[in-house]
LUMLUMTOR-755205 format. One line per 4 residues: number of its first residue (from 1); their letters; for each residue y, z, x of C-alpha. Coordinates in nm, 4 decimals. Example, Ala and Ser with C-alpha at 12.3 -4.5 7.8 and 13.67 -1.06 7.14 Angstrom:
1	as	-0.4500:0.7800:1.2300; -0.1060:0.7140:1.3670 .
This chain:
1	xxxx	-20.8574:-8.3091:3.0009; -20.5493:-8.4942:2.9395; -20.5374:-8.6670:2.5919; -20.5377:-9.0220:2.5859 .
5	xxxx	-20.2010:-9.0238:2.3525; -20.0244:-8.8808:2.6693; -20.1845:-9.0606:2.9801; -20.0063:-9.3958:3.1000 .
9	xxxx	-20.1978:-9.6747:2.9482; -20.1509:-10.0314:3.0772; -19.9761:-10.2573:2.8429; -20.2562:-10.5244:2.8810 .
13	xxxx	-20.6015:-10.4393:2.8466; -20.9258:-10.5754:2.9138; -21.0845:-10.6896:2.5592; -21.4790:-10.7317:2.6127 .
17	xxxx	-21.5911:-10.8956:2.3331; -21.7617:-11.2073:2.5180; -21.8058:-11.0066:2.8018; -22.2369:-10.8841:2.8610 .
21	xxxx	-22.4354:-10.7212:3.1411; -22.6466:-10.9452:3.3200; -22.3923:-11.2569:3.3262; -22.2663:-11.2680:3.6839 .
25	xxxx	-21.9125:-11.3658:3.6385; -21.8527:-11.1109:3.3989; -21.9439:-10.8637:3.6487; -21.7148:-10.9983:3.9089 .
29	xxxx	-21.4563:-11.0680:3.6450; -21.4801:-10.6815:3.5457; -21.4671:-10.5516:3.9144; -21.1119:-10.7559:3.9420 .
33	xxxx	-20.9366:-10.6608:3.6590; -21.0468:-10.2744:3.7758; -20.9098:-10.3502:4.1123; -20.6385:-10.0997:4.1959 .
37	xxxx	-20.2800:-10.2460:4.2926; -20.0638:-10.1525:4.5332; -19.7389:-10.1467:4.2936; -19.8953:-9.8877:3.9812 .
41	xxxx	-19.7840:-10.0986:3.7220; -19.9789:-10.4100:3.7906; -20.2724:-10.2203:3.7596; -20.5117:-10.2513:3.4236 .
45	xxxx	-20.6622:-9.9316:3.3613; -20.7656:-10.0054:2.9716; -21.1213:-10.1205:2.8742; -21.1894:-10.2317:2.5071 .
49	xxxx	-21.5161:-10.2505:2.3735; -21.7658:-10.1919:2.0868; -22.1200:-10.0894:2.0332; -22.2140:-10.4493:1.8986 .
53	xxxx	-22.0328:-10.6632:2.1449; -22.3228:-10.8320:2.2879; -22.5735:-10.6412:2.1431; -22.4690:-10.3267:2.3489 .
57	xxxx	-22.4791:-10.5230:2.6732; -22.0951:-10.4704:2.6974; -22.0992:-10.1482:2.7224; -22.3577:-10.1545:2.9422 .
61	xxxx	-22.1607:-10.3761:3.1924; -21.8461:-10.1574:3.1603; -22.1373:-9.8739:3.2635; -22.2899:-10.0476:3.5867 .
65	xxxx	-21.9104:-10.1353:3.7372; -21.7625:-9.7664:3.6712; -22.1425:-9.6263:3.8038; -22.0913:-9.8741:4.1460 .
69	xxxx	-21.7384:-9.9138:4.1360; -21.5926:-10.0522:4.4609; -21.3741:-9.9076:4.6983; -21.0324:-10.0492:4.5428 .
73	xxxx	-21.1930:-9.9836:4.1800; -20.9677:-9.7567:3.9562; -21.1711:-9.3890:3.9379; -21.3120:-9.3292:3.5892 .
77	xxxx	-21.0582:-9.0605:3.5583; -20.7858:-9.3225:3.5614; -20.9352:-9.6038:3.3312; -20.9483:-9.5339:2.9268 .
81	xxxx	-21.2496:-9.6442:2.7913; -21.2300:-9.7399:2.4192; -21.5336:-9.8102:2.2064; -21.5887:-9.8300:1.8749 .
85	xxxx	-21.8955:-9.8040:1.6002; -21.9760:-9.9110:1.2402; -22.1283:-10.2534:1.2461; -22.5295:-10.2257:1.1905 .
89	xxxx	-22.6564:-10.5544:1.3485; -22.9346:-10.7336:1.5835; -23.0512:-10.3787:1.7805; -22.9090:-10.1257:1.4902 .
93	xxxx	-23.0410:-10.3420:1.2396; -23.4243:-10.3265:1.3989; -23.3611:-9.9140:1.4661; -23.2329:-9.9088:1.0599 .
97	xxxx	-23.6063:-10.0713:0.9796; -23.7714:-9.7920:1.1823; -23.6101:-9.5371:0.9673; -23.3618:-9.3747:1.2704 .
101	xxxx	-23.1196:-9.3605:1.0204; -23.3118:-9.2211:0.7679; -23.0643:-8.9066:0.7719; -22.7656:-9.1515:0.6630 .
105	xxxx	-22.7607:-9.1721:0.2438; -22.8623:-9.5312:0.1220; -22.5491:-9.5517:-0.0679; -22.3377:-9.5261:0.2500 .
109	xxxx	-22.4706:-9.8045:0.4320; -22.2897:-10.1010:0.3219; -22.5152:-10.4288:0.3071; -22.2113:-10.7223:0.3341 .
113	xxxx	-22.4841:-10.9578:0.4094; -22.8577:-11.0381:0.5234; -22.7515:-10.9629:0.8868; -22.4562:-10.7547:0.8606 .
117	xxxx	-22.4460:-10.3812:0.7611; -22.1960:-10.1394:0.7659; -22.1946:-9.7493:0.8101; -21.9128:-9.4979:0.9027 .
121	xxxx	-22.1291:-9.1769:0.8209; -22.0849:-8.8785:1.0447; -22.4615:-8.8972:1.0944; -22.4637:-9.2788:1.2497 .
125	xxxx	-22.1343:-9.1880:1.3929; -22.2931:-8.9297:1.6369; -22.5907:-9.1329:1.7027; -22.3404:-9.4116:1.7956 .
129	xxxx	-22.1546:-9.2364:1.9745; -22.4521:-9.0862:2.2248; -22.5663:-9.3977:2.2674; -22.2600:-9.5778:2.3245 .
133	xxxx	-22.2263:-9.2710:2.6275; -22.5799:-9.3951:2.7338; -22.4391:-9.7516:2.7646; -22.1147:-9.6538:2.9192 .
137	xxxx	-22.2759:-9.4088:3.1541; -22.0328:-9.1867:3.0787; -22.0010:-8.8095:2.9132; -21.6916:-8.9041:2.7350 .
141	xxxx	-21.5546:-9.1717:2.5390; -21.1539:-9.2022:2.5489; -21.0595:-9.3102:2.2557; -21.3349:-9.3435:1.9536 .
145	xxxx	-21.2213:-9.6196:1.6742; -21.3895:-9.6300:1.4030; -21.4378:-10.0522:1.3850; -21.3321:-10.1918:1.0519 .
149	xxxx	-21.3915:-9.9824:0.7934; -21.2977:-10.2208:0.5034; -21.6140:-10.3827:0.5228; -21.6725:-10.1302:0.1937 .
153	xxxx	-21.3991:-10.3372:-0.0101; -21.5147:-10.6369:0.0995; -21.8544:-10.5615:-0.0169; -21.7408:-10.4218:-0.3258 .
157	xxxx	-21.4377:-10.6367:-0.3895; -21.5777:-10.9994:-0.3226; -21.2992:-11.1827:-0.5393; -20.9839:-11.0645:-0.3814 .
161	xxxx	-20.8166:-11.2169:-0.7303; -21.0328:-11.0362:-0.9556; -20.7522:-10.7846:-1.1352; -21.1096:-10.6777:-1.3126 .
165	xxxx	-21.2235:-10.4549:-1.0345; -21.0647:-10.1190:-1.0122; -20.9079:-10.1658:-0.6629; -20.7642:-9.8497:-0.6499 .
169	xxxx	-21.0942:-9.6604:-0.7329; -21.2575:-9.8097:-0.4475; -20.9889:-9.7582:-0.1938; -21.0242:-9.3626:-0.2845 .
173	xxxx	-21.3990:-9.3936:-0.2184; -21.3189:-9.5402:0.1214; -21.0369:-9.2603:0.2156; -21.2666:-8.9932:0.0759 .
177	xxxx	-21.5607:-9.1565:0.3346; -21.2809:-9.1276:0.6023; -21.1857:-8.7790:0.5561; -21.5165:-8.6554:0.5883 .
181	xxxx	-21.5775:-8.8677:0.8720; -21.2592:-8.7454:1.0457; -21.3612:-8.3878:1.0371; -21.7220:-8.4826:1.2548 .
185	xxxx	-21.4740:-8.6319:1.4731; -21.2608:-8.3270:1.5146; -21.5729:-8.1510:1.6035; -21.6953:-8.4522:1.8218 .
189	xxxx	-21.3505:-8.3403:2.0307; -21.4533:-7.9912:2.0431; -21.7764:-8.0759:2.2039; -21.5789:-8.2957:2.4742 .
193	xxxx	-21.7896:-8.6351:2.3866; -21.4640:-8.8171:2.3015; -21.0915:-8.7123:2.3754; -20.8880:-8.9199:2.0765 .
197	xxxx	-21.0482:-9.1342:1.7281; -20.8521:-9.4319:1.6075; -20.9300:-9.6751:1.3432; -20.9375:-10.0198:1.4593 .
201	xxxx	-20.9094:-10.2491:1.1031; -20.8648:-10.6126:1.0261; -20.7019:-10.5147:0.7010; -20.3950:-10.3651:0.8548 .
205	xxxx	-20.2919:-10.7093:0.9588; -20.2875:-10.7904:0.5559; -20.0233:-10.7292:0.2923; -20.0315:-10.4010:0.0843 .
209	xxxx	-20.1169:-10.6386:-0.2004; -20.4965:-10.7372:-0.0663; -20.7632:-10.6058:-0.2388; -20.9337:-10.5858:0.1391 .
213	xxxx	-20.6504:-10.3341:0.2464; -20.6805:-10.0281:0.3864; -20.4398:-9.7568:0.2306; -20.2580:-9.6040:0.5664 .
217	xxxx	-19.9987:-9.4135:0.4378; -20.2240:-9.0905:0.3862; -20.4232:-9.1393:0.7452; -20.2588:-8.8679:0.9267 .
221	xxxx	-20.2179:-8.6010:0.6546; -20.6223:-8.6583:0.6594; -20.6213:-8.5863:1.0295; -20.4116:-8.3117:0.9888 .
225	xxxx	-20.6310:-8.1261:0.7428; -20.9246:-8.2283:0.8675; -20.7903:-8.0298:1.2368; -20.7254:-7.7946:0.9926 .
229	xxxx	-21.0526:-7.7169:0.8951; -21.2322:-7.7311:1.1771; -20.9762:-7.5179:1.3343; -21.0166:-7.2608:1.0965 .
233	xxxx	-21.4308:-7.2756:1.1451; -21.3790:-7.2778:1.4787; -21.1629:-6.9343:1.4410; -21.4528:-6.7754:1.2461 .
237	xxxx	-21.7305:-6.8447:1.4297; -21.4706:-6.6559:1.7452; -21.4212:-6.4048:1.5071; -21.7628:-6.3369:1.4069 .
241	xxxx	-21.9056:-6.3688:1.7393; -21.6630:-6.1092:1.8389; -21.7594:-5.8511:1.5121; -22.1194:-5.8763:1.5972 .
245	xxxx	-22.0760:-5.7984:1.9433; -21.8429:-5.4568:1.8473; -22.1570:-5.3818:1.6288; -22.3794:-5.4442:1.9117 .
249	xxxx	-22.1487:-5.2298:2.1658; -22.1801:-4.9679:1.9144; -22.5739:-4.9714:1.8658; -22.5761:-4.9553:2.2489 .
253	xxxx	-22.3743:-4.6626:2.2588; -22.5595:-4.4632:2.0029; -22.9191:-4.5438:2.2019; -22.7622:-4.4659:2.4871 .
257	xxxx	-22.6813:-4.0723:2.3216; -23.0358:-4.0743:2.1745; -23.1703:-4.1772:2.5254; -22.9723:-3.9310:2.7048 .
261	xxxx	-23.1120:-3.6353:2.4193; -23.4439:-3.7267:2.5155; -23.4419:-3.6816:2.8327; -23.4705:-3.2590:2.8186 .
265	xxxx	-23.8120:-3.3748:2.6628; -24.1317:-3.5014:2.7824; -24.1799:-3.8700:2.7178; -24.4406:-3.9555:2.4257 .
269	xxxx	-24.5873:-4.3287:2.4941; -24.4029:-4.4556:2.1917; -24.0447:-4.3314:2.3463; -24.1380:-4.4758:2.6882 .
273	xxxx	-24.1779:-4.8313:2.4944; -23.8446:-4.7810:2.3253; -23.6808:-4.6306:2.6036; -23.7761:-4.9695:2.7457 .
277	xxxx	-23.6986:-5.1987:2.4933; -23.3476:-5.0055:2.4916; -23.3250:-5.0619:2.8480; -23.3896:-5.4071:2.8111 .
281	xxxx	-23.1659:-5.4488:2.5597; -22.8555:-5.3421:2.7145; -22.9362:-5.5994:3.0163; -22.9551:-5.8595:2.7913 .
285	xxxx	-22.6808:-6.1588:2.8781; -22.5047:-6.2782:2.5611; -22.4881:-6.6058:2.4880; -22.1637:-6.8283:2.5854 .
289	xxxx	-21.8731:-6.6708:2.3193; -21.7153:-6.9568:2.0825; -21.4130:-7.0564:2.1604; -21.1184:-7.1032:1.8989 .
293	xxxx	-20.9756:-7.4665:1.9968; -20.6771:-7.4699:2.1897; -20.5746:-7.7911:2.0623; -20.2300:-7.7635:1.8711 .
297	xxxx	-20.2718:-8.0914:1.6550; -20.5246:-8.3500:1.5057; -20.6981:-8.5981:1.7448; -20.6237:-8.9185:1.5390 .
301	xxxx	-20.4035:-9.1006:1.8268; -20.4438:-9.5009:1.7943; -20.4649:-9.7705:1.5492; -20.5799:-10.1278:1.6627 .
305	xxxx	-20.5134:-10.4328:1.4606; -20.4795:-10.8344:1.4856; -20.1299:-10.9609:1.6030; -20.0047:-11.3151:1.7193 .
309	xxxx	-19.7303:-11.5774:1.6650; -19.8792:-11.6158:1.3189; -20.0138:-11.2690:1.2191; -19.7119:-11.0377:1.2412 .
313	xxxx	-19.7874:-10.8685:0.9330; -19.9529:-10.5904:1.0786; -19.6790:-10.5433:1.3922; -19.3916:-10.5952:1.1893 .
317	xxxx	-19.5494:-10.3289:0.8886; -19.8330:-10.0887:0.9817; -19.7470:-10.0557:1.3345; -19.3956:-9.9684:1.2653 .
321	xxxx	-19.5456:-9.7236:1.0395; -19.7805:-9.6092:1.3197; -19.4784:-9.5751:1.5211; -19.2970:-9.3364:1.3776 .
325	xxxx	-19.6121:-9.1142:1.2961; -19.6875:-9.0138:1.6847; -19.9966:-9.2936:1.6944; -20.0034:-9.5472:1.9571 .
329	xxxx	-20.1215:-9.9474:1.8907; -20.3276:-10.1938:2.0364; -20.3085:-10.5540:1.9615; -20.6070:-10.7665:1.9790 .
333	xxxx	-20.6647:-11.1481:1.9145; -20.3658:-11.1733:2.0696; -20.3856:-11.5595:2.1322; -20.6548:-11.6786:1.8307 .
337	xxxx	-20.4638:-11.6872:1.4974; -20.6559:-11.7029:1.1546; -20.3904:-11.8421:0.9284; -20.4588:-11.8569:0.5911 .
341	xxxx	-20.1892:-12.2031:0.6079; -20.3310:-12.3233:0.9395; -20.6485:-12.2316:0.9741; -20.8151:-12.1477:1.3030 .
345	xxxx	-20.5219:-12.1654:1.5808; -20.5501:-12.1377:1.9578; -20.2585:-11.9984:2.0701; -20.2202:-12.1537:2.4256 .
349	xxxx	-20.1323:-12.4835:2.6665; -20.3545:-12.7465:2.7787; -20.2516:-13.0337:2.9755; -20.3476:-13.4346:2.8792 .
353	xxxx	-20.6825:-13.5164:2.9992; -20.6651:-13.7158:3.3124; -20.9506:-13.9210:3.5634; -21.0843:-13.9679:3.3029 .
357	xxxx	-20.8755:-14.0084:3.0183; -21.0336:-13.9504:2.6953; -20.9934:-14.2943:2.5934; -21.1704:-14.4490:2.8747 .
361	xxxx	-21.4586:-14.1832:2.8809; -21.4779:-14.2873:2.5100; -21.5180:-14.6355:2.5718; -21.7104:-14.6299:2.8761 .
365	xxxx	-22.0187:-14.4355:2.6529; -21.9863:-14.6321:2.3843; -22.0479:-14.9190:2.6029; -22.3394:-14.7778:2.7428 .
369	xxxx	-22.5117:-14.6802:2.4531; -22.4913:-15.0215:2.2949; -22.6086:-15.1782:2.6758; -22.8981:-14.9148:2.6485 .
373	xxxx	-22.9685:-15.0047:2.2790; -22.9411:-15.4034:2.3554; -23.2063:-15.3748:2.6435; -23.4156:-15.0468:2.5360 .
377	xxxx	-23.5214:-15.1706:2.1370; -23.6884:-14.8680:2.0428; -23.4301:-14.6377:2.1377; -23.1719:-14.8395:1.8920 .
381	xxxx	-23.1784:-14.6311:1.6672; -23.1149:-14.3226:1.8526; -22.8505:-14.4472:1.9940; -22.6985:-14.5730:1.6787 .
385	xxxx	-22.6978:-14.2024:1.5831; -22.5300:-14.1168:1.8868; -22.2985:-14.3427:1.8295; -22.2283:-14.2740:1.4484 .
389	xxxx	-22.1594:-13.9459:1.6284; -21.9130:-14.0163:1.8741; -21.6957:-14.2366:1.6794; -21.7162:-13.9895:1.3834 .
393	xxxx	-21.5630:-13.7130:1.6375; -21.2761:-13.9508:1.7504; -21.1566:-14.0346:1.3761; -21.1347:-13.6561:1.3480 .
397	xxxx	-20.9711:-13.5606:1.6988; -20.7286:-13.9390:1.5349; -20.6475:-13.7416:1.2121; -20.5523:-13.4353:1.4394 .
401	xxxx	-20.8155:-13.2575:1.1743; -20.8553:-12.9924:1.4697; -20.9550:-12.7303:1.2459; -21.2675:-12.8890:1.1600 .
405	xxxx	-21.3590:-12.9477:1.5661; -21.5552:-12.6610:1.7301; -21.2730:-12.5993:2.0462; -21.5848:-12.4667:2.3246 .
409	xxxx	-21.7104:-12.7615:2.3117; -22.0593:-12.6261:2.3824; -22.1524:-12.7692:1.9846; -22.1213:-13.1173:2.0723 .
413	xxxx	-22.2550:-13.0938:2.4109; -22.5418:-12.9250:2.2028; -22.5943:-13.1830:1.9473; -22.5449:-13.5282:2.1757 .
417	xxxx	-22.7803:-13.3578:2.4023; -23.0244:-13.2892:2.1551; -23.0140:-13.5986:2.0024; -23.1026:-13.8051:2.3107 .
421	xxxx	-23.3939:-13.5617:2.4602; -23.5745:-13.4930:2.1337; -23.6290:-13.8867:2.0593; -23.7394:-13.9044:2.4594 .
425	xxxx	-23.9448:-13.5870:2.4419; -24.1154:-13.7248:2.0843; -24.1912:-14.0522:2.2215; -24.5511:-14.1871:2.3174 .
429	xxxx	-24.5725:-14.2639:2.7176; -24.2463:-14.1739:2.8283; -24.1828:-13.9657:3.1066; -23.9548:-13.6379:2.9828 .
433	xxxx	-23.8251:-13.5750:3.3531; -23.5020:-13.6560:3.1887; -23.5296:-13.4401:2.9347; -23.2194:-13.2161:2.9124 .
437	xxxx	-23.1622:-12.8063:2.8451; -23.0085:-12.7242:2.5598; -22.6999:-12.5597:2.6723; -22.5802:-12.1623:2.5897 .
441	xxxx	-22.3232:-12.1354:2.3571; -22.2264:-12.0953:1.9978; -22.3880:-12.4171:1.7590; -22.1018:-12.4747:1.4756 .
445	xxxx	-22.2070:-12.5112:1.1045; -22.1197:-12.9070:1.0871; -22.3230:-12.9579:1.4048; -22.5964:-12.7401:1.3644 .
449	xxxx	-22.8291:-12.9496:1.1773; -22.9725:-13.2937:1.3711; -22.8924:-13.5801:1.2703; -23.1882:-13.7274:1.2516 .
453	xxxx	-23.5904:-13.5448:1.2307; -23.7571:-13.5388:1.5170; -24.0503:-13.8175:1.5400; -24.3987:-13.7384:1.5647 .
457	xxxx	-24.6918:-13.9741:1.5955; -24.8089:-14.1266:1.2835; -25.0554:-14.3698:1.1618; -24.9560:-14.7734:1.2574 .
461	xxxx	-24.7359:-14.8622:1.0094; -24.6305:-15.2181:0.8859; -24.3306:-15.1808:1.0732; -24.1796:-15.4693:1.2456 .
465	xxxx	-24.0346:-15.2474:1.5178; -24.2253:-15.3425:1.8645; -24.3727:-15.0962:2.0471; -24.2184:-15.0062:2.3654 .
469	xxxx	-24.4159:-15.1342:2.6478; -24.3921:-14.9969:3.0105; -24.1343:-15.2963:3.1025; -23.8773:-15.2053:2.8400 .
473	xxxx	-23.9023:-14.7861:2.9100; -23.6149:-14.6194:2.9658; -23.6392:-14.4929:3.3772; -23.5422:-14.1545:3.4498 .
477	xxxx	-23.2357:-14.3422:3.6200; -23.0930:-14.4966:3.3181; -23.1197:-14.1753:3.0894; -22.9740:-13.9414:3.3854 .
481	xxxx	-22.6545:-14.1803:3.3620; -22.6081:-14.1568:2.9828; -22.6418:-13.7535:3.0128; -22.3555:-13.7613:3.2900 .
485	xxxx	-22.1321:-13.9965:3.1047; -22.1758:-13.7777:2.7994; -22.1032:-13.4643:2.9539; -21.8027:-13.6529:3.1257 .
489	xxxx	-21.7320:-13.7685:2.7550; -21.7388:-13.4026:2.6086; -21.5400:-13.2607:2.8809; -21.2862:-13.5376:2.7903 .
493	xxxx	-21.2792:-13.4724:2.4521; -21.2925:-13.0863:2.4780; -20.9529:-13.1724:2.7113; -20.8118:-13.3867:2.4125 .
497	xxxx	-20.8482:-13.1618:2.1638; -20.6831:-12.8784:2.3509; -20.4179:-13.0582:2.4500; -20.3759:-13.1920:2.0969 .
501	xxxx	-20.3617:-12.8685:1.9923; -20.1053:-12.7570:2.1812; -19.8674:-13.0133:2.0498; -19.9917:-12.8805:1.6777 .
505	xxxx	-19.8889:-12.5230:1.7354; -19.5867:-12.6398:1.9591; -19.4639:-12.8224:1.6251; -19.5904:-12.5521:1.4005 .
509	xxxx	-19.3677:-12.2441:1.6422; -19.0913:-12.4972:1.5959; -19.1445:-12.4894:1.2046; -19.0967:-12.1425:1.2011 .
513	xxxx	-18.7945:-12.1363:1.4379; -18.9562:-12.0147:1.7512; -18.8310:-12.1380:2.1193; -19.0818:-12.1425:2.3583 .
517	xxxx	-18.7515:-12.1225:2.5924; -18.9929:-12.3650:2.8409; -19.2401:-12.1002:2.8586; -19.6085:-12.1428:2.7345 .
521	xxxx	-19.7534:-12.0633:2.4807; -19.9548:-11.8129:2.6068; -19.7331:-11.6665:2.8074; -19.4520:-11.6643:2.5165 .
525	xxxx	-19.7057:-11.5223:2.2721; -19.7868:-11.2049:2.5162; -19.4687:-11.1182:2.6156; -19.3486:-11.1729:2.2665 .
529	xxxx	-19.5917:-10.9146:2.1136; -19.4967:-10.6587:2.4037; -19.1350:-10.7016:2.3374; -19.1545:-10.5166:2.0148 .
533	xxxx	-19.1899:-10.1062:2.1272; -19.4244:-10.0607:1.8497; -19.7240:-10.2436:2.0590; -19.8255:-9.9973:2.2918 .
537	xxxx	-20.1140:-10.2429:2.4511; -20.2656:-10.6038:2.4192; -20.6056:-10.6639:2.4792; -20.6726:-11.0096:2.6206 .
541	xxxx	-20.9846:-11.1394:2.6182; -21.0963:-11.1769:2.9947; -21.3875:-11.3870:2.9723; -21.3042:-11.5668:3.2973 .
545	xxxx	-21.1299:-11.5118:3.6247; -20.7821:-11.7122:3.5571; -20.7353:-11.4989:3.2557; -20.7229:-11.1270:3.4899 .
549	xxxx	-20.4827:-11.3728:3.6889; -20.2538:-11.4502:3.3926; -20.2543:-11.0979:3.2797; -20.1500:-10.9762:3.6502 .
553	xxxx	-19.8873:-11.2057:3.6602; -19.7521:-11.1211:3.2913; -19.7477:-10.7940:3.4028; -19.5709:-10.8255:3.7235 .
557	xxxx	-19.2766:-11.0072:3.4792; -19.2613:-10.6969:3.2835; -19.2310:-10.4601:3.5539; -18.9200:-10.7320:3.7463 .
561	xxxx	-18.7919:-10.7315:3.3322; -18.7840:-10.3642:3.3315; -18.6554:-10.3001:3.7110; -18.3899:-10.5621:3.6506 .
565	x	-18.2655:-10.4253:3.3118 .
């Protein structure tokens, strides 16, 4: 097997973190990127994954497309699968309640919150491991990172600023966990279930000074011993093996003489049995002879961290460092910034809304809801809400407070959606043919509370509000219209806000001195991480067919940079 520290690895892969088995598009998305080119270096032949990205049902894609690959699909022998562990969540967190872990120590399972755990034990690494193999349908993992490991400072270190807490003391606990861990993995090698470990780490994208940091400096000198020792056991168990079978060879010979003595002499029953026994004996197969490793050096090959426009901490620092110790890097959230001066950033180009603009899908709405409210009494109210709603969302997307706006979209659509069918659902008499899905995606915080309870039937009240009689219903007609104008409304404003972004981060580049040189942003932000030969790989997040198209493309410029140069 060819280590994964020496095989050609494209410089973009495929990061599945949104990607899930039994979603369609993913599986056709996955099949593409895997499709084999007929110029080498277009080809993507890196997978990134994790054994909580969707619950496991990444893996389990990446599993079904290399079990049923196609006939232009990469082999398995030419794609590097990376996966990681450590996260205990949704499916680990139900197998931690039913005691499968019972072997891991209490104190070594890190409880950062009510539904997110943390372990990097050599006990929940191997059962991650086998059935992360399961998933992948697979008998060997590439590359093995161990996924953010710093989740025990930030369990034990909650106030970054507290000069209280004996940082120090706690980073040692971490790098003794890791050194222990890294010999398992050694032996995990040896048994052929992965070829390569890495540590993949949020923290190395922070300064040395953050109490969330994890200490790198002494990461290969704790491969390198931990070879070491495993080497050395590896060696003794050979040598052993060996010593025990010279003793054997030599009881063999001596029965043999004592056989061959007895031979001038008539057989008593109890020398026929051990004349037997002796015979069987030396027919006996011995069992497979442990081999000393022929590995030369530790299997610690890769470090992954965050890297973008505005997170260059970690390229310009740690994988410098990386570098220059023989380890390669991968790059991920390559175009979604978390700066601490900007917030969340999309790092991308969106052109201006157009047919409809956002204004006029604004006003158009608004106009209907008041028509609707004007002729439909009971439902004033509601659409009041609505309304509220809407216009509080356009003096936000005004302020170009885009940091506060939920970029999918999928939370408004969500909440206007919700607030229209539950007052139709909830109401006395009227037909809920109308009555809309709530959508799939994410719900943000600010959005994921109604805005108003849902009715229910009460007692007659001294209300002055008529009754809605079967005259002034709402028809299925009227409420089907509203539902398209809002979704044309959302789309709209989903369109505005990207775009609106773009000019943000255009201006914000431009603060820092960056020229897009006409290119965008995307495309600059890619090419600018790959310039520096310290970034072996970025993953890009393929959750949809353009972006295997934009990463083709980026890669065909690379290889006309490189031929021209």
């Amino acid at each position: 097997m060819a280590s994964p520290t020496s095989r050609a690895i494209s410089r973009l892969g495929i990061g599945s973190y949104r990607l899930a088995l039994g979603v369609p598009e993913h599986e056709k998305i996955l099949y593409k990127a895997l499709e084999r080119q007929s110029d080498p270096q277009l080809n993507i032949n890196l997978i990134d994954t994790s054994s909580n990205y969707s619950n496991g049902r990444s893996e389990q894609l990446i599993g079904k497309v290399l079990s049923h690959p196609h006939p232009n699909t990469l082999t398995r022998e030419e794609i590097v699968i990376a996966t990681k562990f450590g996260y205990i969540q949704n499916e680990n967190m139900r197998l931690l309640s039913e005691g499968v872990y019972s072997g891991v120590p209490a104190n070594e399972i890190v409880k950062y919150s009510r539904e997110c755990y943390h372990c990097i034990h050599p006990e929940f690494m191997r059962d991650q491991l086998t059935r992360s193999l399961e998933r992948l349908n697979t008998k060997f993992a590439d590359i093995l990172f161990i996924h953010n490991p710093e989740y025990f400072l930030m369990s034990t270190v909650r106030d970054v600023k507290d000069i209280e807490v004996n940082v120090k003391k706690h980073q040692n606990i971490l790098l003794e966990r890791l050194a222990t861990l890294f010999e398992a993995l050694e032996r995990e090698i040896e048994k052929g279930r992965i070829r390569a470990y890495g540590i993949s780490s949020n923290s190395f994208s922070l300064k040395p000074s953050n109490a969330h940091f994890l200490p790198y400096e002494g990461l290969v000198k704790m491969a390198a011993a931990a070879f070491k020792k495993v080497r050395g056991q590896k060696q003794q168990e050979h040598d052993r093996y060996k010593e025990n079978l010279q003793l054997l060879e030599k009881e063999r010979a001596v029965s043999a003489a004592t056989e061959e003595t007895n031979t001038i002499k008539p057989p008593s029953p109890s020398s026929k049995a051990t004349s037997t026994s002796t015979s069987t004996s030396h027919h006996m197969k011995h069992p497979t002879a442990p081999q000393p490793t022929k590995r030369t050096t530790h299997g610690l090959g890769f470090l992954q961290m965050p890297g973008n426009l505005l997170e260059m901490e970690g390229v310009l620092r740690t994988a410098k460092w990386a570098k220059g110790q023989g380890l390669r890097v991968f790059i991920n959230r390559p175009l979604n910034a978390m700066s601490a001066e900007y917030g969340a950033v999309r790092l991308a180009s969106y052109p201006e809304p157009q047919s409809p603009t956002y204004e006029q899908a604004h006003r158009h709405l608004l106009d209907t809801l008041s028509t609707l409210s004007h002729h439909r009494a009971y439902l004033a109210p509601n659409m009041q809400r609505l309304t509220e709603d809407i216009e509080e969302l356009d003096s936000t997307l005004k302020a170009n407070n885009l940091s506060a706006i939920h970029l999918e979209g999928a939370s408004i659509r969500n909440q206007l959606h919700q607030e229209l069918s539950k007052r139709i659902k909830h109401k006395p008499g009227v037909s809920t043919s109308a009555t809309v899905p709530q959508p799939e995606g994410e719900v943000s915080e600010r959005l994921s509370q109604p805005i108003v309870k849902e009715t229910h039937p009460s007692p007659p009240s001294t209300s002055t509000t008529p009754s809605p009689s079967s005259s002034h219903m709402a028809s299925d007609h009227e409420l089907e219209g509203v539902i398209k104008l809002m979704d044309k409304y959302i789309h709209a404003f989903q369109q505005q806000v990207r775009f609106q972004e773009t000019g943000r981060v255009s201006a914000m580049l431009a603060e820092r001195g960056i020229d897009l040189e006409g290119e965008s942003i995307e495309q600059f932000a890619i090419e600018y991480l790959l310039e520096h030969e310290q970034v072996d790989a970025v993953l890009l997040g393929m959750k949809r067919e353009p972006y295997v198209d934009f990463a083709r493309k980026t890669l065909q410029r690379l290889a006309q940079g490189s031929s021209s140069s």
